[in-house]
C-alpha atoms as one frame of an Amber mdcrd trajectory, in Angstrom:
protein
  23.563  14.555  -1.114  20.977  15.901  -3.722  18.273  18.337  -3.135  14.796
  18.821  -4.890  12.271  21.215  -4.223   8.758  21.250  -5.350   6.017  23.448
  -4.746   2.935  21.853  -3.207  -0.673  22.418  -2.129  -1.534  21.495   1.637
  -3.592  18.786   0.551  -0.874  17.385  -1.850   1.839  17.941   1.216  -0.371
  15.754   3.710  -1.368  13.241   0.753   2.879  12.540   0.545   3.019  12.188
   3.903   0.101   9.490   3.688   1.820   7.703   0.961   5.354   7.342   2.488
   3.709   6.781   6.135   4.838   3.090   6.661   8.745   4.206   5.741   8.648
   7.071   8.436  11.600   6.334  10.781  11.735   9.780  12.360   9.315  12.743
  12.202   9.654  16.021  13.902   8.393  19.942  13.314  10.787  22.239  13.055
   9.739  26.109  13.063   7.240  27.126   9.809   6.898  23.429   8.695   4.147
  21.012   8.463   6.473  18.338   9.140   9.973  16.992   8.660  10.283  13.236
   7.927  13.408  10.915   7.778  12.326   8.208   5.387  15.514   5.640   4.223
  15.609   7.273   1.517  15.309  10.622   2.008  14.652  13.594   4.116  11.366
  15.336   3.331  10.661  18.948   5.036   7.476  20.950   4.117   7.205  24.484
   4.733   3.898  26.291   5.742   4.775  28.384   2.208   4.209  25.427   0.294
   7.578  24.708  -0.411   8.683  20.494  -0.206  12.549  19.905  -0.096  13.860
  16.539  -0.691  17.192  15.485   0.566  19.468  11.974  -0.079  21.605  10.212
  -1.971  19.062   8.919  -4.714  16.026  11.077  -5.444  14.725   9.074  -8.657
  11.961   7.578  -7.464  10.178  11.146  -7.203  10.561  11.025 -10.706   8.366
   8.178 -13.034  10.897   5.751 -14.401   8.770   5.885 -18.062   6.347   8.169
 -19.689   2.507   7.459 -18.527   1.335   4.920 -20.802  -2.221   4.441 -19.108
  -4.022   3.491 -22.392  -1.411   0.065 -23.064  -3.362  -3.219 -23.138  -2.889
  -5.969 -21.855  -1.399  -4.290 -18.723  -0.903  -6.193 -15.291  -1.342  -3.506
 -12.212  -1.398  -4.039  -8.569  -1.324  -2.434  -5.149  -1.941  -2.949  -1.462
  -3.711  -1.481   1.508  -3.748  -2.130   5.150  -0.164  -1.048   5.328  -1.347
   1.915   7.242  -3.525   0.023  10.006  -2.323  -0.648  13.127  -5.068  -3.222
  13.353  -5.718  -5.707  10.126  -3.912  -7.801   7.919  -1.444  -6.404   4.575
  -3.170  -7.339   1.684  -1.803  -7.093  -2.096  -3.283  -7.994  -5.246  -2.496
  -7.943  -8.757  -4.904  -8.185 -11.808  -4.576  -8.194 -15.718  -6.702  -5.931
 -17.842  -7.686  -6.635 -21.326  -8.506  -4.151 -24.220 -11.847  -5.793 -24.888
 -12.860  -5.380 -20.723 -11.794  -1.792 -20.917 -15.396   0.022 -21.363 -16.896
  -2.214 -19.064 -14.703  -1.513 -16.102 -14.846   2.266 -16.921 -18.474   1.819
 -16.583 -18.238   0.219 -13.181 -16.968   3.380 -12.398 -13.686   1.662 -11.526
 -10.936   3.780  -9.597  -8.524   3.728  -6.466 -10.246   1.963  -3.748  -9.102
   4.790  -1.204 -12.039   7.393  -3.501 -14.497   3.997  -3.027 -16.825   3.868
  -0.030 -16.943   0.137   1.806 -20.115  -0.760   0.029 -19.392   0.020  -3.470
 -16.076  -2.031  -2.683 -18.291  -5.265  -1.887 -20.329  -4.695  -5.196 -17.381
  -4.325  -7.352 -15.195  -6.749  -6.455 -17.515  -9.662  -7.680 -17.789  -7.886
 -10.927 -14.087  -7.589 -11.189 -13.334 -10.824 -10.508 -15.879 -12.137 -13.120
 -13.904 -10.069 -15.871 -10.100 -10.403 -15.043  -7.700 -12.329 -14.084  -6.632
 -11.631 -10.287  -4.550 -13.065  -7.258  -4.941 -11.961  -3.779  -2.345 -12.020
  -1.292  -3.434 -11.790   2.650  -0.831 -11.330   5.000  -2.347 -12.175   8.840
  -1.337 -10.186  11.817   0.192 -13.230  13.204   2.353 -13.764   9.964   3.154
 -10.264   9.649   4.742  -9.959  13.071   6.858 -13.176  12.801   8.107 -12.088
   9.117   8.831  -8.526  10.242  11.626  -9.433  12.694  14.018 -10.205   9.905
  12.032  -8.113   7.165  10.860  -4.128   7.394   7.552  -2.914   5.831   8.615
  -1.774   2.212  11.071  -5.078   2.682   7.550  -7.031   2.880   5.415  -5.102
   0.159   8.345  -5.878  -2.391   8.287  -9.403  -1.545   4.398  -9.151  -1.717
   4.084  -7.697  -5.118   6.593  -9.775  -6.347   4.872 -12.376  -5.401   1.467
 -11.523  -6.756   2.628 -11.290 -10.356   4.548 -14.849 -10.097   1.007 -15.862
  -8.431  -0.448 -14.640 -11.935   2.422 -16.505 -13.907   2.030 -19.797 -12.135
  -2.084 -19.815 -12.494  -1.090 -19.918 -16.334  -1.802 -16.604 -17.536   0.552
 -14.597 -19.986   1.972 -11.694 -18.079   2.055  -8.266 -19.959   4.793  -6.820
 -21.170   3.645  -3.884 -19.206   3.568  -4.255 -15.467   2.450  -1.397 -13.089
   3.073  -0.718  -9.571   2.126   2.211  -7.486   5.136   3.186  -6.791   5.689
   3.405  -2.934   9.901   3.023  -2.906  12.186   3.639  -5.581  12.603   0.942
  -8.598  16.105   0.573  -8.023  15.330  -0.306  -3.960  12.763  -2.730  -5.086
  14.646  -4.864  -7.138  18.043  -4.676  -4.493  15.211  -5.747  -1.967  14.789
  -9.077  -4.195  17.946  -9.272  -4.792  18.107 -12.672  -3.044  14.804 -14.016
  -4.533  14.839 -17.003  -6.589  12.229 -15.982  -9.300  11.803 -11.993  -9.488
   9.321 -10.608 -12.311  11.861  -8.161 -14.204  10.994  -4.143 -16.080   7.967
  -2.951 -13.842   6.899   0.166 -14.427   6.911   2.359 -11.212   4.231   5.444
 -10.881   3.007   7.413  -8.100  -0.913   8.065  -7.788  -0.911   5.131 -10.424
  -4.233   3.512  -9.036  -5.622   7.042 -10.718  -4.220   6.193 -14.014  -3.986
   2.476 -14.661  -6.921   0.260 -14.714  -5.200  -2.291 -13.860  -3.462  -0.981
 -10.775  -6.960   0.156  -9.432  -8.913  -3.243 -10.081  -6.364  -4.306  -8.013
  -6.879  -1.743  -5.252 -10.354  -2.449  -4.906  -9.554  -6.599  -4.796  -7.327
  -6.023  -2.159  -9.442  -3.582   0.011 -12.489  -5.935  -0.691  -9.630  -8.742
   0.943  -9.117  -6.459   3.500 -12.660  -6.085   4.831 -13.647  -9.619   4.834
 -10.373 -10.170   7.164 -11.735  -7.329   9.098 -14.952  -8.364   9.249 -14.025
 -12.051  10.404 -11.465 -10.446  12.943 -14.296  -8.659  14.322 -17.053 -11.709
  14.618 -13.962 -13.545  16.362 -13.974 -11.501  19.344 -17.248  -9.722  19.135
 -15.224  -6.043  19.048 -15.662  -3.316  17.223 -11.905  -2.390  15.725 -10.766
   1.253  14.570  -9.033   1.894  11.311  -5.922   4.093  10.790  -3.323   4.568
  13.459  -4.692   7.596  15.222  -5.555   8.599  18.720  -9.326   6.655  18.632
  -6.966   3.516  17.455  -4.731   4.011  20.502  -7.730   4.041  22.598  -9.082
   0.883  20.867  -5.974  -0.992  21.347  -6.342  -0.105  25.288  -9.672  -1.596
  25.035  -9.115  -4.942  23.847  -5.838  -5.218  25.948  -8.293  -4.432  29.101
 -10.642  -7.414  27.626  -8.435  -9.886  25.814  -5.243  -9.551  27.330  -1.896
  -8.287  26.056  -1.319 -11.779  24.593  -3.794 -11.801  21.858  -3.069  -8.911
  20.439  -0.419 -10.112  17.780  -3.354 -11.653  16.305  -5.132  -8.708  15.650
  -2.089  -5.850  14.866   1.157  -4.748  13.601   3.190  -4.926  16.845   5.896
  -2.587  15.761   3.182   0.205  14.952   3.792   2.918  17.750   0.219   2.306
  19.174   1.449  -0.865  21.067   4.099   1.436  22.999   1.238   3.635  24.450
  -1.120   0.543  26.036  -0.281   0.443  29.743
């Protein structure tokens, strides 16, 4: 068992928590701690002080595999959202930045989707897609609940970005030779999770907060959050109901809702069924 401890601000303790959210198998709150979280990985406690303590076999992937090496072009980035929802599909998408489309993007005002309000998502996906080349994957509710049976969340996301970069290949563009992901599981995990793939894209680069540092990696963030809200937006005309993001206390309430109106049989169309939220609808 190996041990790290870092010093944190609140902010950056809550932000971790955020990040490793759909890995959380058991959380509790032990005396002068924010929280305690069992991930597969690892342990994670943080203290009140400030003080984070990592505990588990492997503790690499709190480390980046490479120095940053945000100003390489061509570079190949992606990254997902919806993982988080309770209600909404997984979306990932990849995208390949040029040198030459470099000072454009940056004066798009391109960063991590999550920093990006709805609207300015709408207006700069178009303008993304226009200058690079992109692939979008869009996982339904109803196709994420059959797949997760035999396959957990980070199980699914490796498959997913996997996927997207093959997507890239087989639409006849070069890959880079440097590939980012935002790194949301350690690299060795995400290569034994693909372990029984046929075709698996080989030397990613892994970072944390790498949607702040790649171009690439955040093109892609906004693509897939763009994805994400037309889904959203067509899940909503489908049953004329208004849907709450996140996986808090209003989305437990909104879950009731359309149970009381739909019926406990349509809602694997519309959320991840493992998500604790389904456990609290009576």
């Amino acid at each position: 068992m190996n041990t790290l401890t870092k010093k944190m601000s609140k902010a950056e303790i809550f932000d971790l928590k955020n990040r490793v959210a759909d890995q959380i198998q058991k959380e509790s709150h032990p005396a002068y701690t924010f929280y305690q979280i069992k991930l597969r990985e690892c342990t994670i406690t943080a203290y009140t002080s400030g003080k984070v303590v990592f505990q588990g076999k492997n503790l690499d992937w709190l480390v980046p595999d490479t120095k940053e090496q945000t100003d390489v072009y061509p570079q190949a980035g992606s990254d997902e959202v919806g993982t988080g929802d309770y209600f909404g599909p997984v979306v990932v998408s990849a995208t390949i930045v040029e040198k030459a489309q470099v000072d454009v993007l940056r004066s798009l005002g391109i960063q991590d989707s999550k920093q990006i309000n709805d609207e300015k998502i709408r207006q700069l996906a178009p303008e993304i897609k226009k200058l690079c080349p992109y692939t979008i994957l869009v996982v339904s509710n109803d196709k994420y609940n059959q797949v997760h049976q035999t396959h957990n969340m980070v199980d699914i996301k490796c498959l997913l970005h996997n996927q997207a970069y093959l997507n890239l290949h087989q639409k006849g563009y070069v890959l880079p030779s440097f590939l980012i992901i935002d790194q949301f599981v350690q690299k060795k995990s995400y290569y034994k999770y693909l372990q029984d793939q046929p075709e698996v894209i080989p030397n990613i680069h892994f970072e944390t907060k790498a949607e702040n540092k790649y171009l690439s990696v955040a093109c892609g963030s906004i693509l897939a959050r763009n994805a994400f809200l037309e889904a959203w937006d067509a899940m909503e005309a489908k049953y004329q109901f208004h849907f709450e993001k996140g996986a808090g206390k209003q989305v437990d309430l909104c879950a009731q809702h359309f149970v009381d109106q739909f019926g406990p049989s349509e809602l694997c169309h519309v959320a991840k069924l493992h998500f604790a939220n389904t456990k609290k609808i009576k």
